[in-house]
C-alpha positions as CSV (number, residue, x, y, z in Angstrom):
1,X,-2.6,13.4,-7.1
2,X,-3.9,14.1,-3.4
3,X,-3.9,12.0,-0.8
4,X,-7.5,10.7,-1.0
5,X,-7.2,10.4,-4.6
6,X,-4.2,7.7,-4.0
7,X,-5.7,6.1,-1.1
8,X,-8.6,5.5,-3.5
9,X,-6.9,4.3,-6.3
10,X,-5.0,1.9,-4.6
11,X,-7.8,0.3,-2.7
12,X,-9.3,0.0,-6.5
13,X,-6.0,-2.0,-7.8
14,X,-6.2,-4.2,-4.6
15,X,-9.7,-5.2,-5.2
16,X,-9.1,-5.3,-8.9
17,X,-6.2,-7.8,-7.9
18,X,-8.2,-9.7,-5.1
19,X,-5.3,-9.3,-2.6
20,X,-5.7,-8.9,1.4
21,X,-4.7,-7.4,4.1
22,X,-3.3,-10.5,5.8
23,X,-1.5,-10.8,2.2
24,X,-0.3,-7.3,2.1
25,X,0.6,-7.9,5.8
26,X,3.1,-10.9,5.5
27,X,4.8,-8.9,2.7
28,X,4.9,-5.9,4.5
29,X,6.2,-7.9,7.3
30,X,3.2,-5.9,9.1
31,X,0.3,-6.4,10.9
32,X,-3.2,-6.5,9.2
33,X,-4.7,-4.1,11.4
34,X,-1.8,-2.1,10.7
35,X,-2.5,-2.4,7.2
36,X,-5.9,-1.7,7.1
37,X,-5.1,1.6,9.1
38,X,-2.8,2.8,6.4
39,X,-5.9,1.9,3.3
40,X,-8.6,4.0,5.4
41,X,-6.3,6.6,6.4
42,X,-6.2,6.5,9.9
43,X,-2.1,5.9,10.0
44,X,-0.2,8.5,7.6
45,X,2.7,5.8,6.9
46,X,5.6,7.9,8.8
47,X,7.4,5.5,10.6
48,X,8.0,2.0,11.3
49,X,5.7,-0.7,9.3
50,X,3.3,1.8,8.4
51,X,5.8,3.5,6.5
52,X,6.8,-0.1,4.9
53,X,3.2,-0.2,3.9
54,X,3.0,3.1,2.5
55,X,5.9,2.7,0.7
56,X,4.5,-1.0,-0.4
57,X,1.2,0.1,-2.0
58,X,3.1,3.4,-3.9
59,X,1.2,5.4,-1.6
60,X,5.2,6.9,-0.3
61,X,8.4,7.3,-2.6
62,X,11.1,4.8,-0.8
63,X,12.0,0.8,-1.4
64,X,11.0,-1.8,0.1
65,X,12.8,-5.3,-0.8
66,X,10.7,-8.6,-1.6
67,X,7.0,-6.9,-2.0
68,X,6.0,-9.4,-4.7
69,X,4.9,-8.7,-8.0
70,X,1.4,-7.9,-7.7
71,X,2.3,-5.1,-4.6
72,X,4.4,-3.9,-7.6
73,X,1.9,-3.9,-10.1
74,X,-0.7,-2.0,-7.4
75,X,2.2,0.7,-6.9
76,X,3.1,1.3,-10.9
77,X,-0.8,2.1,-11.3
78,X,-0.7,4.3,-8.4
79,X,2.6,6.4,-10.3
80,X,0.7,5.9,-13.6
81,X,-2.1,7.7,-12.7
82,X,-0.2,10.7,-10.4
């Protein structure tokens, strides 16, 4: 699956969901704006929290402890459909 193709399904299972940014954010231990960067593609995940996000949404390969169940949910469909 490219890039684009993940980004898109992602931001798909977060609406499907009805989670936020800020929600994704205090999980991520992130900020929102950093999150937001990381769904429109403006931030490539490679270091730091954006990497954390990445790796949260299924968007990276990697672990992140304590992401919460839904965050997990969002990341299985991401595999699932790779």
């Amino acid at each position: 699956m490219k890039k684009n193709e993940k980004l898109q399904k992602v931001n798909s299972e977060i609406s499907k969901h009805g989670i936020t940014a800020v929600e994704i954010a205090k999980r991520a231990q992130a900020h929102p704006a950093t999150v937001r960067a990381v769904l429109n593609g403006r931030l490539p995940g490679r270091r730091g929290s954006a990497h954390r996000i990445a790796v949260v949404l299924g968007l990276k390969e990697g672990e992140v402890s304590g992401d919460g169940d839904a965050l997990a949910r969002i990341r299985e469909a991401v595999r699932e459909a790779a």
